[in-house]
N, C-alpha and C positions, 0 to 999 in steps of 0.2 A: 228274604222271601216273605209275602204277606201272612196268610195265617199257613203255617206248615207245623204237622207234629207228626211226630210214630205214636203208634198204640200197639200195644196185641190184639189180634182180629177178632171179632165176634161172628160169630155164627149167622147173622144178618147179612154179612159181609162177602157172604158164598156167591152171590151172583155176580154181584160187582169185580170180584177179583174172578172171576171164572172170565168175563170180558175182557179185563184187563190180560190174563194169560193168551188166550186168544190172540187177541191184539196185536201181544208182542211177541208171537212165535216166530221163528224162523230158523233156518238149518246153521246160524251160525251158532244159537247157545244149545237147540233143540236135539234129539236124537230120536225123540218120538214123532211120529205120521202129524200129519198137521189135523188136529181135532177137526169133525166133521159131523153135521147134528146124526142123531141125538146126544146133546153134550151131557157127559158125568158134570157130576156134582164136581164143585173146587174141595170141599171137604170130605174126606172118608173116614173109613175105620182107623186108618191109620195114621192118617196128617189132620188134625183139629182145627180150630183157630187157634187155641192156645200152642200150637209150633208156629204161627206166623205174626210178626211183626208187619205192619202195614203203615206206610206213610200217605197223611192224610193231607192236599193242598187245596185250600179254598174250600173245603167242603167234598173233596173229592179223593176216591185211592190212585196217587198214582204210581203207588210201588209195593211189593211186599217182598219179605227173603222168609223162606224157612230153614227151620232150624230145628233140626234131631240128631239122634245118633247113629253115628255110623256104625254100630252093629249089636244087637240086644244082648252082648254079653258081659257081664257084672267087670269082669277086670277091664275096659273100655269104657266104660260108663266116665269118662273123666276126661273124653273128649266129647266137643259138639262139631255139628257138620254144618253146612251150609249146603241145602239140596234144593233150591229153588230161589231166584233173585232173579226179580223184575222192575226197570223202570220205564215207564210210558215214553215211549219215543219223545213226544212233543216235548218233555222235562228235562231229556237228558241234556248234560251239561252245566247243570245248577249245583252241583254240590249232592244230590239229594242221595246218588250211589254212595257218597263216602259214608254221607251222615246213617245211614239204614245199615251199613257195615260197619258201621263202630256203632251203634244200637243193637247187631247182633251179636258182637264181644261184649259188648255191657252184658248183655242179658246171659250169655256163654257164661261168663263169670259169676252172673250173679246163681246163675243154679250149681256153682262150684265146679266147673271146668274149667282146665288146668291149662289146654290145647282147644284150638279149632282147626278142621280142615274142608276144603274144598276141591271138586273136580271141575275141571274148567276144558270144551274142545281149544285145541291149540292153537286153530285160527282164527279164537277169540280175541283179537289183540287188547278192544278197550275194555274188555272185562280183565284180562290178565294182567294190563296195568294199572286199573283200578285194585285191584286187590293186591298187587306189589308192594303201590302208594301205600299199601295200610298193613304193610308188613310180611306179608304170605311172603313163601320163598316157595318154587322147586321142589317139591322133594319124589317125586318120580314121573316120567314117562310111559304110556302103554303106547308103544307106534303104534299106527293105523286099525287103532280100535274101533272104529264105526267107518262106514261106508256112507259117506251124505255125499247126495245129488252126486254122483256117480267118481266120487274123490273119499280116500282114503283120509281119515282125520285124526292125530290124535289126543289122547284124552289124558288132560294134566293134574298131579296131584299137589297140589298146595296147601302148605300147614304153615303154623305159627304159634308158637307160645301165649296166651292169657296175662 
């Protein structure tokens, strides 16, 4: 691929990835309404740029995943989540999902988590095999946890060792 690299996001970075989320919403990865102006910030009090790694091609974002904790309590603190992963439609197919999920294991590890996990709806098929490919497994079901466009969906839990 010409010029491509991951960073972690910079605070500059908020409107760009705020279009890019945009962009790539839909009710297959989506559970939230389809943003509608006036759009929030991509950044808040609680997700930074530093939880987001962003892949940058040719000069441009055309991916990011975040990455926190699944719950602010001390005995946990030893896993990382994956709670937001985005690639630009026009991209997909490159490689660019694997390389940005094994850039968020790197990075999982590198602040010393042991596990990562992911929620995935379950008619995600190329996200759910995209993260298979990289190791995630199964480790529970919620049937028909959300209600999208008028069909019951449910919502998968996937982990994996560090």
């Amino acid at each position: 691929m010409s010029d491509m690299h991951i960073r972690t996001a910079r605070p500059e970075d908020d409107d760009e990835l705020a279009r890019l989320d945009r962009a790539a919403w839909s009710t297959l990865h989506a559970v939230q309404p389809r943003p509608e102006p006036p759009y929030e910030p991509f950044f808040n009090d609680r997700f930074g740029p530093h939880d987001h790694l962003v892949v940058v091609l040719d000069g441009r974002i055309v991916g990011y995943v975040k990455l926190g904790y699944p719950t602010p309590l001390l005995v946990n603190a030893h896993v990382r989540q994956i709670q937001g992963f985005v690639v630009a439609e026009e991209v997909r197919g490159r490689g660019i999902g694997t390389r940005l999920i094994r850039a968020a294991m790197d990075e999982a590890r590198r602040q010393g988590a042991r596990r990562i996990t992911l929620r995935v709806l379950g008619h995600n098929t190329p996200a759910r095999k995209l993260y298979e490919a990289e190791g995630f497994v199964i480790e529970g079901v919620l049937p028909g946890e959300f209600l999208l466009d008028g069909a019951y969906v449910d919502d998968v839990l996937m982990g994996r060792p560090l």
